[in-house]
C-alpha beads as a LAMMPS data file, in Angstrom:
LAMMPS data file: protein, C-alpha beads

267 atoms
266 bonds

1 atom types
1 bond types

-500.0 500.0 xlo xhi
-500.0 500.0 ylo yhi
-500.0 500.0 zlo zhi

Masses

1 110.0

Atoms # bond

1 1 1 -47.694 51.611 -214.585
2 1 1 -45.299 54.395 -216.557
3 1 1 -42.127 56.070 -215.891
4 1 1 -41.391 59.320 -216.870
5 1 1 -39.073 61.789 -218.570
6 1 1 -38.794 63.496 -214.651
7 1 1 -38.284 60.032 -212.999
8 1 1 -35.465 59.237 -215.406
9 1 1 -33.690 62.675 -214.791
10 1 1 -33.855 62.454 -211.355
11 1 1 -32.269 57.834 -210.936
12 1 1 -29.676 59.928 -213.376
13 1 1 -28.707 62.750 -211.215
14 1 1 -26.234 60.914 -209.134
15 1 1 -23.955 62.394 -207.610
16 1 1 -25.661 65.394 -207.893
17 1 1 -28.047 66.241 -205.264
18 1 1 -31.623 66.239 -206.535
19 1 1 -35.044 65.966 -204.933
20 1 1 -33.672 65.396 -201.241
21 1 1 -31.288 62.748 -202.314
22 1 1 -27.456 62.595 -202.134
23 1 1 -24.599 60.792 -203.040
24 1 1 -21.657 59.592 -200.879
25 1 1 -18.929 57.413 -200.805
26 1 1 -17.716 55.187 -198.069
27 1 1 -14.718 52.536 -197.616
28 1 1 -16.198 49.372 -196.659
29 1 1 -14.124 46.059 -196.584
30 1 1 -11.157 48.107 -198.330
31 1 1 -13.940 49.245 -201.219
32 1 1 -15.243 52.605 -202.328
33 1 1 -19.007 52.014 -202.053
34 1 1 -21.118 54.403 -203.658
35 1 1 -24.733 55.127 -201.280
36 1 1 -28.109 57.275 -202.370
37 1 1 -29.471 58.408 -199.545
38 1 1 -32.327 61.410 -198.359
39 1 1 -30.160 64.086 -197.393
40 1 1 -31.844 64.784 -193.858
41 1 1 -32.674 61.604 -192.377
42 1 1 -36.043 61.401 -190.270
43 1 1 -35.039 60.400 -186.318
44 1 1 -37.083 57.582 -184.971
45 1 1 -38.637 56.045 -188.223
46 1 1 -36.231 52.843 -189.126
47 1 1 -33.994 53.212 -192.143
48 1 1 -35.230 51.214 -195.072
49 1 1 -31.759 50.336 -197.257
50 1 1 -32.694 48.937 -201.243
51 1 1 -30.582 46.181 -202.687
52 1 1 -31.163 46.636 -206.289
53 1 1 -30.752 43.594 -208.465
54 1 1 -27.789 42.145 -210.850
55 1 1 -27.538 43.968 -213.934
56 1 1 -28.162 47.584 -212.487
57 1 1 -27.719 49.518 -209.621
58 1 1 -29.358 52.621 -207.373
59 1 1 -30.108 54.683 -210.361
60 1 1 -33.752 52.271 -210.756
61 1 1 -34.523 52.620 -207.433
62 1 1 -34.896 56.190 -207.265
63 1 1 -38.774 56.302 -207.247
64 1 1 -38.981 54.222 -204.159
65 1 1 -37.014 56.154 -202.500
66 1 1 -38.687 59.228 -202.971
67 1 1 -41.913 57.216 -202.465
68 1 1 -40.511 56.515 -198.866
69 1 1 -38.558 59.527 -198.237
70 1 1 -41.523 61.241 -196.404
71 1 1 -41.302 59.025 -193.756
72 1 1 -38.239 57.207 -193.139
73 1 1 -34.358 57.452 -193.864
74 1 1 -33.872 55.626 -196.735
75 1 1 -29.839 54.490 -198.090
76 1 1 -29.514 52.830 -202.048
77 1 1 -25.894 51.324 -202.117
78 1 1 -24.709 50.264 -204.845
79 1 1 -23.302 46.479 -204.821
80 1 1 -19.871 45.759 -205.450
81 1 1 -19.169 46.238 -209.051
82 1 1 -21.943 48.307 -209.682
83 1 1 -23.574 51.932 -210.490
84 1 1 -21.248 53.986 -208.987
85 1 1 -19.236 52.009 -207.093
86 1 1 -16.009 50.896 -207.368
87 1 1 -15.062 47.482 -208.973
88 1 1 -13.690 44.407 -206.811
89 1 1 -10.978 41.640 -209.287
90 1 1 -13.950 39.567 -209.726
91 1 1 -17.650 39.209 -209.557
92 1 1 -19.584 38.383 -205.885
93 1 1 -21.288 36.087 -205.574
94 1 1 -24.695 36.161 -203.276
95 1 1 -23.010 35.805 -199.761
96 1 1 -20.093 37.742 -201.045
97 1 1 -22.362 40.278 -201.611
98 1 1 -24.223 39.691 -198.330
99 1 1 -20.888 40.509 -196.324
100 1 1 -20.158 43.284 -197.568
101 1 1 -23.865 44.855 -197.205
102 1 1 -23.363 44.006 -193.753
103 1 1 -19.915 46.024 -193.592
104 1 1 -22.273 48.288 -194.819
105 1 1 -24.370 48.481 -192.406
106 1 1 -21.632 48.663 -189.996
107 1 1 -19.878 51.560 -191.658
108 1 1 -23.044 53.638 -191.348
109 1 1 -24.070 52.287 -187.806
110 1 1 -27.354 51.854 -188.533
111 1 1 -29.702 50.289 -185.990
112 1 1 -32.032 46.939 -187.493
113 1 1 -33.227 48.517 -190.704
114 1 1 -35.712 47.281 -192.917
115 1 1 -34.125 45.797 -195.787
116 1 1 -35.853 45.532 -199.447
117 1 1 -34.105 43.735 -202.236
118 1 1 -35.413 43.804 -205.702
119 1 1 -34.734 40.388 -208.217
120 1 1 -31.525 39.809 -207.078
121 1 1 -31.418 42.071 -204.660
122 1 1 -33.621 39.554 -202.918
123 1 1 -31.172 36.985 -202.547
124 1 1 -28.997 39.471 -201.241
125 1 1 -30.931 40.627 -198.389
126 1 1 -32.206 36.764 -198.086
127 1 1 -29.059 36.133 -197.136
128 1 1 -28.486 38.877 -195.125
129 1 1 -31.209 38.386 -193.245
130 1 1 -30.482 34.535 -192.539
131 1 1 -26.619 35.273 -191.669
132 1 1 -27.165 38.781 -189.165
133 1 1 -30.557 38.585 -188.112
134 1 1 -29.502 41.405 -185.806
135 1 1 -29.660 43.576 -188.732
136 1 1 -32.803 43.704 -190.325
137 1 1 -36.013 44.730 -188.621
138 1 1 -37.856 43.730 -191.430
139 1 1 -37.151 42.123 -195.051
140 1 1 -39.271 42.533 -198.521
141 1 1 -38.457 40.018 -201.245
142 1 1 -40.007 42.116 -204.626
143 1 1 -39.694 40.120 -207.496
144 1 1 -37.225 37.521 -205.674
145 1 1 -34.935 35.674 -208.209
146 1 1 -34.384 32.947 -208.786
147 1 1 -37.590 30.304 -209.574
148 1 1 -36.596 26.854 -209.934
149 1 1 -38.865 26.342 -213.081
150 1 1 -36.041 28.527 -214.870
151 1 1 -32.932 28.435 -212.497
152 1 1 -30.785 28.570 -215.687
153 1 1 -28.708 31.531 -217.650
154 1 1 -31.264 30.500 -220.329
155 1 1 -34.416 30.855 -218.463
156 1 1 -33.583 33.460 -216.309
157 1 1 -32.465 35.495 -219.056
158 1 1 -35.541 34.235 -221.335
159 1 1 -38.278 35.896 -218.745
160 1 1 -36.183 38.944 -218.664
161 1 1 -36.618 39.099 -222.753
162 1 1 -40.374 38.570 -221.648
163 1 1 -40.114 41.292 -219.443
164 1 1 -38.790 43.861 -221.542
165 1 1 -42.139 44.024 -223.153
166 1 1 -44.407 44.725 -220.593
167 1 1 -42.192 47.369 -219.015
168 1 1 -42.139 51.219 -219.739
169 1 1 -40.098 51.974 -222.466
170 1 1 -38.176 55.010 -220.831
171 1 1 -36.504 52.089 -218.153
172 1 1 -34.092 51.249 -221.187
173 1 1 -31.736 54.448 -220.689
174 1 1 -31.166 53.627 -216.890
175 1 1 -30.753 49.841 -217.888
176 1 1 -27.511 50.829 -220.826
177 1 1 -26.482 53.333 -218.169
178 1 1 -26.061 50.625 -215.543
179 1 1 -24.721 47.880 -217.552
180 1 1 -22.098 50.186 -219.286
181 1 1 -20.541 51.087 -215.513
182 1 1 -20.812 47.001 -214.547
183 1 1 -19.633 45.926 -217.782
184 1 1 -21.315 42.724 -219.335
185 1 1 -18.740 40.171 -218.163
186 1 1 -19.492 41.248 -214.924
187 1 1 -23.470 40.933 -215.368
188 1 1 -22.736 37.727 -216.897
189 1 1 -20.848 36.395 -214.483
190 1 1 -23.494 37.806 -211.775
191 1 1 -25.697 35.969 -213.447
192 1 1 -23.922 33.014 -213.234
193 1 1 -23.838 33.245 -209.129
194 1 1 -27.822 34.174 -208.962
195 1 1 -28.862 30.718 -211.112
196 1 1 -26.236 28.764 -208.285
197 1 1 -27.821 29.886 -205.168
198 1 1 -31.003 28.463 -204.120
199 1 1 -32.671 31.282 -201.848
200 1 1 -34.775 28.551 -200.645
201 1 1 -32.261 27.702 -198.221
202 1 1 -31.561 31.379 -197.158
203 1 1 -35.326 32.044 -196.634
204 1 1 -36.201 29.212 -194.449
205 1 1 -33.567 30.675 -191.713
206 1 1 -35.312 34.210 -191.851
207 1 1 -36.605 35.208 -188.604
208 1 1 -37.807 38.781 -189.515
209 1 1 -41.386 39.525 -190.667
210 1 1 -41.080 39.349 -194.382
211 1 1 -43.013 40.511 -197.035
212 1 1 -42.991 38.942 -200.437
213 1 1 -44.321 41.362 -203.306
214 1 1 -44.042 41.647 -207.027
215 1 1 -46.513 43.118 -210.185
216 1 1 -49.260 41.001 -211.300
217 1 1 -47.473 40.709 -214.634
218 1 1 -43.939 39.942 -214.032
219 1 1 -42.874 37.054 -215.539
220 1 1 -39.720 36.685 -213.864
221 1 1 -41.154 35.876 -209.991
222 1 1 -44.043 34.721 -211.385
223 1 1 -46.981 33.631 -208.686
224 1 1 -46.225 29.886 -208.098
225 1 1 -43.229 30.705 -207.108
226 1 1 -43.628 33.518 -204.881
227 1 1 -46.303 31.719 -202.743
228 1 1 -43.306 28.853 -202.722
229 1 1 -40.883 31.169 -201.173
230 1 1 -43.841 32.647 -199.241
231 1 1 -44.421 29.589 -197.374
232 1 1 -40.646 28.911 -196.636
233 1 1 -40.348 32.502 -194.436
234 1 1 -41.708 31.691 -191.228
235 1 1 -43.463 35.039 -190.594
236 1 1 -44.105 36.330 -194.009
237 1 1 -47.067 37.848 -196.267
238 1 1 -47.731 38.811 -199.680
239 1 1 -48.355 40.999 -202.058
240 1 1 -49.497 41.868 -205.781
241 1 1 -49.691 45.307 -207.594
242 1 1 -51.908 45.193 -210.477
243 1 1 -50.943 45.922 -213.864
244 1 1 -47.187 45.871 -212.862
245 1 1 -44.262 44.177 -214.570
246 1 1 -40.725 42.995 -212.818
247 1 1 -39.378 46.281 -212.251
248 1 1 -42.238 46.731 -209.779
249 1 1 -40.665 49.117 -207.553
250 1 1 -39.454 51.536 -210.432
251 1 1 -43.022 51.455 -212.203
252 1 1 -45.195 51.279 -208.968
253 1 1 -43.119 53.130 -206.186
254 1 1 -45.925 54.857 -204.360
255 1 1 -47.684 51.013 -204.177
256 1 1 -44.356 49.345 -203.097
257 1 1 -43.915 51.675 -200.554
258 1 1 -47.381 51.808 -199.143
259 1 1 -47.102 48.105 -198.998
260 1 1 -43.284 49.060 -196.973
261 1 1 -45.236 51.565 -194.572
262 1 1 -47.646 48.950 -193.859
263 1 1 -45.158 45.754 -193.030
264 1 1 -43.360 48.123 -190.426
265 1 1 -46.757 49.386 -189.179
266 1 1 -46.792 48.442 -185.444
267 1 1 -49.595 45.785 -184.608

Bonds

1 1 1 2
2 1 2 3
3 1 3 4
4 1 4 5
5 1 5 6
6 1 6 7
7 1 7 8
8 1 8 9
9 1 9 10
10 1 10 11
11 1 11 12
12 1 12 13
13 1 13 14
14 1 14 15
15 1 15 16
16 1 16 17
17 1 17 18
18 1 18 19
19 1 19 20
20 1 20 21
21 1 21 22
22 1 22 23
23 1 23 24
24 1 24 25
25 1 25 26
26 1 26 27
27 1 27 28
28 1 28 29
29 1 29 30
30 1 30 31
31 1 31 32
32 1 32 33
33 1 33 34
34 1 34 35
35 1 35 36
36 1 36 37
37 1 37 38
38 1 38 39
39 1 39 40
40 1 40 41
41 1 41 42
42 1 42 43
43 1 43 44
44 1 44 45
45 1 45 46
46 1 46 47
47 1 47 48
48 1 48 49
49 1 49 50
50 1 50 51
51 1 51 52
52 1 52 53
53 1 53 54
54 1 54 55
55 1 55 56
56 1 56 57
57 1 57 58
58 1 58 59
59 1 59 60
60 1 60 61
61 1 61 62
62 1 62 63
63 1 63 64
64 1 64 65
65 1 65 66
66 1 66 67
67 1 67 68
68 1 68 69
69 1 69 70
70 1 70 71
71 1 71 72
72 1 72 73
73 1 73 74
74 1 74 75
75 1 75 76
76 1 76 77
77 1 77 78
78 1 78 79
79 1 79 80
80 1 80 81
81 1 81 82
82 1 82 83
83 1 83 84
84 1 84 85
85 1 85 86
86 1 86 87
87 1 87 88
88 1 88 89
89 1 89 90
90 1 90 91
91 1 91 92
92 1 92 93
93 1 93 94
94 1 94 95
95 1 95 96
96 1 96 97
97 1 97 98
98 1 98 99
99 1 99 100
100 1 100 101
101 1 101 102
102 1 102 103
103 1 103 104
104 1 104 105
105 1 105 106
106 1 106 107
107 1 107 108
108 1 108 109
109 1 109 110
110 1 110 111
111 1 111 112
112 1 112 113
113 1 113 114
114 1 114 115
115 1 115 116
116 1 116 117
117 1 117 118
118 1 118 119
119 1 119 120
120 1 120 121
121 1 121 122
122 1 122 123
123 1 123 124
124 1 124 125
125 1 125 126
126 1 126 127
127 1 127 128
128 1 128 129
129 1 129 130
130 1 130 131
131 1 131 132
132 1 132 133
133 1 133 134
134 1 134 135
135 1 135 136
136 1 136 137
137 1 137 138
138 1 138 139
139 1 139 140
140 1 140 141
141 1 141 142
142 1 142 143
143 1 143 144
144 1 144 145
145 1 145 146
146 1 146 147
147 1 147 148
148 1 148 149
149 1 149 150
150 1 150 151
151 1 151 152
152 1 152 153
153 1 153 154
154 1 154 155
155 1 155 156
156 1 156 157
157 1 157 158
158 1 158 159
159 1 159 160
160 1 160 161
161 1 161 162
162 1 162 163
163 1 163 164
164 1 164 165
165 1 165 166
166 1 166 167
167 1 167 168
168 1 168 169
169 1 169 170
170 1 170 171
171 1 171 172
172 1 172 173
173 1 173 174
174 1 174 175
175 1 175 176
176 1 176 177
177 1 177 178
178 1 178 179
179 1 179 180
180 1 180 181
181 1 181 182
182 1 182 183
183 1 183 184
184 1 184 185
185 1 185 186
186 1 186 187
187 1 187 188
188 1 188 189
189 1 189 190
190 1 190 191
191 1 191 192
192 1 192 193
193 1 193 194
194 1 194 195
195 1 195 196
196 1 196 197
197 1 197 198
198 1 198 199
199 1 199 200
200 1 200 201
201 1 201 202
202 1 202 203
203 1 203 204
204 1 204 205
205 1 205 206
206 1 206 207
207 1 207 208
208 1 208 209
209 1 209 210
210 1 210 211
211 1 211 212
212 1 212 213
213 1 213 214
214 1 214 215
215 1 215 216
216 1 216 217
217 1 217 218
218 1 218 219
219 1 219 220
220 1 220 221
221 1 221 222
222 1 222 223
223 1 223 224
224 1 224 225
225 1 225 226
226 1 226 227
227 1 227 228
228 1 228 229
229 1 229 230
230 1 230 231
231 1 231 232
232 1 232 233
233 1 233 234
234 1 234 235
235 1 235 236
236 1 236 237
237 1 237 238
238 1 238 239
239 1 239 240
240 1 240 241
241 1 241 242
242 1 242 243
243 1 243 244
244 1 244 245
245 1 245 246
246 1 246 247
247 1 247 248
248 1 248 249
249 1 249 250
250 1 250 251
251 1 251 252
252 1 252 253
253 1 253 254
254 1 254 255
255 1 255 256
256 1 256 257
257 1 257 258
258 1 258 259
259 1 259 260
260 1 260 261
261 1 261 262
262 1 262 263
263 1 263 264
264 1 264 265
265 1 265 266
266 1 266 267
């Protein structure tokens, strides 16, 4: 599982056009949101939309969405707060954030779109999924936050520290990048909202076929916990990428989206 000098130029191009992706900017609930998107949509194929997690922003997600570009529309946003986005007074919290992806959605008219959120991205599109089921076609939890075992600033932040060592080192530039446009009182404070909400709750209202994946090594979803959540979803499946860390859909795009392709397979 790598990441190379190539990936990193391309989650940095933003706004610059690069590799079939562009940047735009849309007013949603009175706030300039910043989206990634493939420049020539595919008709017919549903739009997959990534929620990235708390401390970064698009710029991550860049792989899979090249990985998935060949075959469907796919749209990054970046959350209130975040990447290139502009900044709300105050940090949202989970359904805050939830809202406003749904403004989102309605800004772009986009019809039920598969919806994959990464960490805490997850409980994003957990709760977006539970609140508008209308919306989402189909929902993928990768490396859902947060696990009970370490539902704490402390813990949560302790597994990322785990992380960090069994992830490729080139991630690191993205990672200052994105926390430098947030600002660490407003990761901080993120963080504070992700260790309050219990996705539990969110996930057993999910009607939507749901996949839960992650890397075999990630520390921070580790197994127990994702066959918990697992079992809450009433229509959900699983799924584990060798050799990969947290940042599983960064390090293992062409796997995470295979695994995508698959969930939205008709059966």
């Amino acid at each position: 599982m790598g990441f190379s000098p190539a990936q990193l130029r391309l989650a940095l191009a933003a706004p610059r056009p690069a590799a079939g992706l562009t940047s735009e900017w849309r007013l949603v609930d009175g706030l300039r949101t910043h989206t990634r998107r493939t420049a020539d949509p595919r008709t017919g194929a549903p739009p997959v939309v990534l929620v990235h997690g708390l401390a970064v922003s698009h710029r991550y997600l860049t792989p899979l969405a090249l990985a998935l570009a060949s075959t469907h529309p796919v749209y990054v946003p970046d959350l209130p707060g975040f990447g290139l986005s502009a900044h709300p007074s105050g940090a949202y919290d989970v359904t805050r954030h939830a809202e406003h992806l749904a403004a989102w959605l309605t800004a772009y008219a986009l019809p039920p779109a598969c919806v994959l959120g990464h960490s805490f991205g997850a409980e994003v599109a957990a709760a977006l999924a539970a609140r508008h089921p209308g919306r989402v076609r189909a929902l993928v939890l990768a490396g859902p936050t947060s696990d009970p075992a370490a539902r704490t600033r402390r813990g949560l932040f302790g597994r990322w520290l785990v992380d960090t060592l069994r992830e490729a080192p080139l991630q690191t530039p993205l990672l200052l990048r994105d926390v430098w446009d947030a600002r660490p009182p407003r990761v901080y404070a993120t963080l504070s909202h992700s260790v309050r909400n219990a996705i539990e709750a969110d996930a057993a209202r999910v009607a939507a076929p749901t996949l839960v994946i992650a890397g075999s090594r990630d520390p921070v979803a580790p197994a127990a916990w994702r066959d918990q959540l697992t079992r809450l979803v009433p229509n959900a499946r699983t799924a584990v990428v060798p050799g990969a860390a947290h940042n599983v859909a960064t390090t293992a795009p062409a796997e995470v989206a295979a695994a995508v392709r698959a969930l939205l397979a008709p059966h």
